[in-house]
N, C-alpha and C positions, 0 to 999 in steps of 0.2 A: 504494500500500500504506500503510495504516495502524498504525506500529508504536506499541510502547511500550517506555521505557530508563527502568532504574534512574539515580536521582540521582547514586549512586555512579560509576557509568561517565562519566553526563557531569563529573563534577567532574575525574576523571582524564582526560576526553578518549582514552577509551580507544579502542582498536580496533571493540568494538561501537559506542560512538557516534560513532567517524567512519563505518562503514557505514550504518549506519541512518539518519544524518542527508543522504550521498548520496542512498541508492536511495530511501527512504520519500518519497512525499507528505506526510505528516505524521508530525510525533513527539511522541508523552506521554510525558508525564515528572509522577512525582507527587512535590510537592512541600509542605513546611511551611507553612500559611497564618496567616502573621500576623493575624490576625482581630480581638486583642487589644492589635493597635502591635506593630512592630518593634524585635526586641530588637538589643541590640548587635552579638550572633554573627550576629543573620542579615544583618544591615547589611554587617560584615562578610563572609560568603558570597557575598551579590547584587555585592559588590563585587569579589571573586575571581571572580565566574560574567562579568563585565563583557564578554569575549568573548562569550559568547550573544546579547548583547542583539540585532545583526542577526537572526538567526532567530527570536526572540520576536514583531519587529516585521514579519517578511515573515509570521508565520502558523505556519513551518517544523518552529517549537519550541511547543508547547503545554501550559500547567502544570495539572495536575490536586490535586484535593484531597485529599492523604495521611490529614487525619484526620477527625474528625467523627463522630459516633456512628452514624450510616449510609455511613463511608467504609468504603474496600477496609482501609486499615490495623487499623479497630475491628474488623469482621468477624476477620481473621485472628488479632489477642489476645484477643477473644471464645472461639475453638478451641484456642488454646492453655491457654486458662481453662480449659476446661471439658471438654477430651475428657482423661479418661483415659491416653491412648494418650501423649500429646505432655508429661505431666510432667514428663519433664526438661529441655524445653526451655524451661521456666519458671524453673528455676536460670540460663538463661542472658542471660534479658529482661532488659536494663538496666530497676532499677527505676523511674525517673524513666516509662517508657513502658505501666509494667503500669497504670498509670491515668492517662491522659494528659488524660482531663478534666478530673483533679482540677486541674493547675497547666499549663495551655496555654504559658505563657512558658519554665517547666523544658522542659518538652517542646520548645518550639522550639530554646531552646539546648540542647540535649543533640545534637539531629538536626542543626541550623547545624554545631555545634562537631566532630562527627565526620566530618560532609564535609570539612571543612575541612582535616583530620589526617589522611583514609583513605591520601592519599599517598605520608603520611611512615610510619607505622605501621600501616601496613593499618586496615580499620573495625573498627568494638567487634562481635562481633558478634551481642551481644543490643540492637543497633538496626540493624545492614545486615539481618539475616536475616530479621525481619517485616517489614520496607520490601521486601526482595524478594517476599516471598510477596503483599504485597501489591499491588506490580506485575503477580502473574500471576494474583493477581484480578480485575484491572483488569482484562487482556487476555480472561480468560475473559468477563467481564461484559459487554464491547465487542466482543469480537469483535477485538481488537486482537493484533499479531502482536508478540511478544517477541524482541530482540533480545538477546542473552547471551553473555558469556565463552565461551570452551571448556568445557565441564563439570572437565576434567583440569585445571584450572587452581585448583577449589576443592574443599579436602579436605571428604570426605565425600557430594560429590556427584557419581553413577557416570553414567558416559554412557551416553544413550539404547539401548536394547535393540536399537532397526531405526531407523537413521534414514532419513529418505524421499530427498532430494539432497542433493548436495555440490556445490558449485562454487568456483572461485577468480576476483575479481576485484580490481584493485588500487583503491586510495583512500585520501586523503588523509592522512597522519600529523600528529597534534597540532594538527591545522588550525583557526582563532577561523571565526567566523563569518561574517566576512566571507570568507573566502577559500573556506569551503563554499558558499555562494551562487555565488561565480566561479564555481568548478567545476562546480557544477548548470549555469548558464548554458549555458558553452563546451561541457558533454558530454551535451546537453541530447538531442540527436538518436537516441543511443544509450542513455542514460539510462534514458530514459522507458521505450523497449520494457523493457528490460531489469527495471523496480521492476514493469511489469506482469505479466512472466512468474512473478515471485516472487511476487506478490500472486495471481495464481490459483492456483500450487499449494498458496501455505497456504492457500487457503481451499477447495482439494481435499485436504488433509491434516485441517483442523478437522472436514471435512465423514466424515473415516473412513473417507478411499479407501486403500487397502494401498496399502505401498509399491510392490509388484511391478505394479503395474496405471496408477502413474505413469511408466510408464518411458518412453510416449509423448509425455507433456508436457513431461519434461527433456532425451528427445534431439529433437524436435523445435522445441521453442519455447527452455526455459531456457538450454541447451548452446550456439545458434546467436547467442541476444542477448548472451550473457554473453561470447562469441568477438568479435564485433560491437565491444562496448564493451571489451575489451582491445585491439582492433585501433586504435581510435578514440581510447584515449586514447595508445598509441604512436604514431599517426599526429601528435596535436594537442600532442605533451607538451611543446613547446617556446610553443607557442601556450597552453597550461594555466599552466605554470610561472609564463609572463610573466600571465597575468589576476590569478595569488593571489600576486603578490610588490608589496609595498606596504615602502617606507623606515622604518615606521612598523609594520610587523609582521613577526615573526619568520617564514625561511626554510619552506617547506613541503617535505617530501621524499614521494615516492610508496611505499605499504608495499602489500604483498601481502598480501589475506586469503582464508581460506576461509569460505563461510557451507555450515554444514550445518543442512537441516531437519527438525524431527521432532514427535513429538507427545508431550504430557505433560499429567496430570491437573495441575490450577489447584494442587495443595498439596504437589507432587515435591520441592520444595525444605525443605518441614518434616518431610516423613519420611526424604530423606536426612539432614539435620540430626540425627535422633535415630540412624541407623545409623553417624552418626562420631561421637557421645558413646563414653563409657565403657560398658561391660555392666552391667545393672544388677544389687543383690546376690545375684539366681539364676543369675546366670553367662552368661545371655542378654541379648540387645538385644531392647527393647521393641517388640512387633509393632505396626505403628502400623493401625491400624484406628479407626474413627469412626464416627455418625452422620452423614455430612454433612448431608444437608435441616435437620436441628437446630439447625445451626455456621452456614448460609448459604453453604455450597460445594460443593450440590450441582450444581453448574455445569458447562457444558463444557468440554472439555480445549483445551489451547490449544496453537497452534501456535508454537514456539520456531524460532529460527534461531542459532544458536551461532556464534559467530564467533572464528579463531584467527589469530593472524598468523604468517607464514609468514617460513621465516627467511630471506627475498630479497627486494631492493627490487622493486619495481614497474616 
């Protein structure tokens, strides 16, 4: 499976990115391209991301281009530009990014210096909320599957109508990169089936098969590999534990997650955005409606996987 994670999740090492970085064949991640040199902040970031660096160099972690006048990012402040519909969410674009060609070096420090801080104060969010949206352009563009928070976990954005499965499996907590690699390694036998079951039902979810008509591929295929790889990693947890414990990095503990699937148009997350603004001065919220072909999103919807942790270890 080929997913795609927000910056933001892997900076925090959240629960989406240690899922995604298990089960996925590969993972994009878009990211700030120094094009112009390397400013200070980002020097700084790449230096805080310093865990990553084994999966950059196995392939695992892949960086894609956040800006660029034909990137996912430009595309999505293009529509906020310009439809109507999304006005007030132009009150909330950090200005440094409503024109980000004019000063590429602001721009990098602006996007560096809030990863950096999402931790401590949560993100700005007129620069995580187009970086998101720009993520699920990516994935719409590619074909790439999105890995995500719980919805419930961020105001204003409501959870999926129907979503297609649910399952729980366990994975690593706060884990660097080397120790994701261990774990690939050692639970490699059940792994694998398991990222493939996921990977063909999102790509029988993207493809607009109802939920009720999957119900063969999750009790058949998903339910039995995802049983499989619980059982496997109970069976190995003593053999797991000892591959990612290293004198020289910190303890790993096993967390419990669920991934639920479902399907969402590429721009879900700008029109929630505008239903947890304020009402605007007719006493209603803004009906968000668009051109898309216009804006460049008239794209296909993409396949989300949400991911919550659960409140028991592994």
């Amino acid at each position: 499976m080929l997913a795609v994670l927000s910056p933001y999740d892997l900076a925090a090492r959240s629960p989406a990115a240690m899922a995604s970085l298990l089960v996925a064949e590969r993972v994009v991640t878009p990211l700030p391209q120094a094009g112009t040199g390397r400013t200070a902040r980002l020097r700084e970031l790449l230096d805080a991301w310093s865990w990553t660096g084994p999966l950059w160099r196995q392939g695992l972690l892949v960086p894609a281009e956040a800006g660029g006048e034909a990137g996912p990012l430009a595309a999505v402040l293009r529509l906020i530009e310009a439809d109507p519909a999304l006005t007030p969410l132009r009150q909330v674009l950090s200005g440094v990014l409503q024109r980000p060609a004019a000063n590429q070096r602001l721009w990098l420090d602006a996007i560096a210096l809030d990863l950096l801080r999402s931790g401590e104060r949560g993100p700005d969010p007129g620069i995580a909320l187009p970086i998101a949206a720009a993520v699920a352009h990516l994935a719409s563009e590619q074909g790439l599957t999105v890995f995500r928070p719980e919805p419930s976990a961020r105001p204003g954005l409501r959870r999926a109508e129907r979503w297609a499965f649910r399952v729980g499996v366990p994975v690593l907590s706060a884990a660097t990169g080397e120790q994701i690699i261990a774990a690939r390694h050692v639970l490699a036998d059940t792994l694998t089936p398991l990222g493939e079951a996921l990977e063909a039902l999102t790509a029988l979810i993207r493809r607009g098969v109802h939920p009720d008509d999957l119900a063969n591929s999750i009790a058949g295929d998903l339910e039995p590999r995802a049983a499989a790889f619980d059982a496997d990693v109970a069976a190995r947890r003593a053999t797991l534990i000892k591959a990612v414990s290293h004198p020289d990095l910190p303890p790993v503990k096993l967390a419990r997650v669920s991934l639920t699937g479902s399907l969402e148009p590429p721009d879900a997350l700008l029109r929630a955005a505008v239903r947890a603004l304020p009402p605007t001065a007719s006493g209603t919220p803004p009906d968000v409606r668009h051109d898309a072909r216009e804006f460049g999103l008239a794209m296909p919807p993409i396949a989300v996987i949400h991911v919550r942790l659960l409140p028991f270890e592994a």
